[in-house]
C-alpha positions in Angstrom: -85.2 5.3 93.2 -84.9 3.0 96.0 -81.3 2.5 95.7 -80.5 6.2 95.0 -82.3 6.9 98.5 -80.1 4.2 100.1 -77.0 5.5 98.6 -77.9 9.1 100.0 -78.8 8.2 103.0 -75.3 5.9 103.5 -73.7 9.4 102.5 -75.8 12.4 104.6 -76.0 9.9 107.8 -72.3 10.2 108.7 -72.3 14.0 107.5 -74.9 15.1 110.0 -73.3 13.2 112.8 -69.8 15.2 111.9 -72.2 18.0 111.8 -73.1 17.6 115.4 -69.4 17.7 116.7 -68.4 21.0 114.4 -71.6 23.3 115.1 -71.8 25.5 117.8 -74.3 25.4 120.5 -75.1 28.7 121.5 -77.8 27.6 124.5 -78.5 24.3 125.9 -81.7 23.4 128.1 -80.2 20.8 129.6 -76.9 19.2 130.1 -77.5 16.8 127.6 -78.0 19.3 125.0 -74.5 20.2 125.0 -73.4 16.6 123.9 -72.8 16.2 120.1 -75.4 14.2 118.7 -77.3 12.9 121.1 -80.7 14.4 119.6 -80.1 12.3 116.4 -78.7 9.3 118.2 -82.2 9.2 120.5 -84.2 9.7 117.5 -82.6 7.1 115.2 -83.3 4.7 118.4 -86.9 5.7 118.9 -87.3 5.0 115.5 -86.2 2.0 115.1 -88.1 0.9 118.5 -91.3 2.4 116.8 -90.7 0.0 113.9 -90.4 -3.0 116.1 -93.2 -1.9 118.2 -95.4 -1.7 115.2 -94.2 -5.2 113.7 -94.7 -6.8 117.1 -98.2 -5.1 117.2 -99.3 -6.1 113.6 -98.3 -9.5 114.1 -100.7 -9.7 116.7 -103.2 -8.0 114.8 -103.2 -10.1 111.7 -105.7 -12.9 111.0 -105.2 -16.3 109.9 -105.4 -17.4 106.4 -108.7 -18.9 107.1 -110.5 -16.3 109.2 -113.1 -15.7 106.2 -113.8 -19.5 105.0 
C-alpha cells in the first residue's frame, strides 16, 4: 500500500502542477493568484517546514533513556 501511494503520488504531483498552467482563472484576489501554482508550491513548502518544525520540536521534547530508572 505504501508503495502504491508513492507511485501515485510521483504520478498526480506533476499532473496538478500542469493543471495550474492550463486552468483558467476567472478572478484573482491578489496578484499572486494569477500565477500558476503558486498556491500548491506555498503549501508543499509549509508543509514540509511543519514537518521539520515538529521533528525539531519532538526532539526537544523526548526524554532520555533513563528518565524512569
Amino acid at each position: 500500500m505504501k508503495r502504491f501511494c508513492k507511485r501515485l503520488l510521483i504520478v498526480l504531483a506533476p499532473l496538478a502542477v500542469l493543471g495550474g498552467f492550463f486552468g483558467h482563472h476567472d478572478y484573482a484576489f491578489f496578484w499572486w493568484h494569477y500565477l500558476p501554482f503558486l498556491g500548491a508550491t506555498i503549501g508543499a513548502l509549509g508543509a514540509l517546514l511543519l514537518m521539520v518544525v515538529i521533528r525539531w520540536v519532538a526532539s526537544l521534547a523526548a526524554k532520555k533513556e533513563d528518565f524512569y530508572d
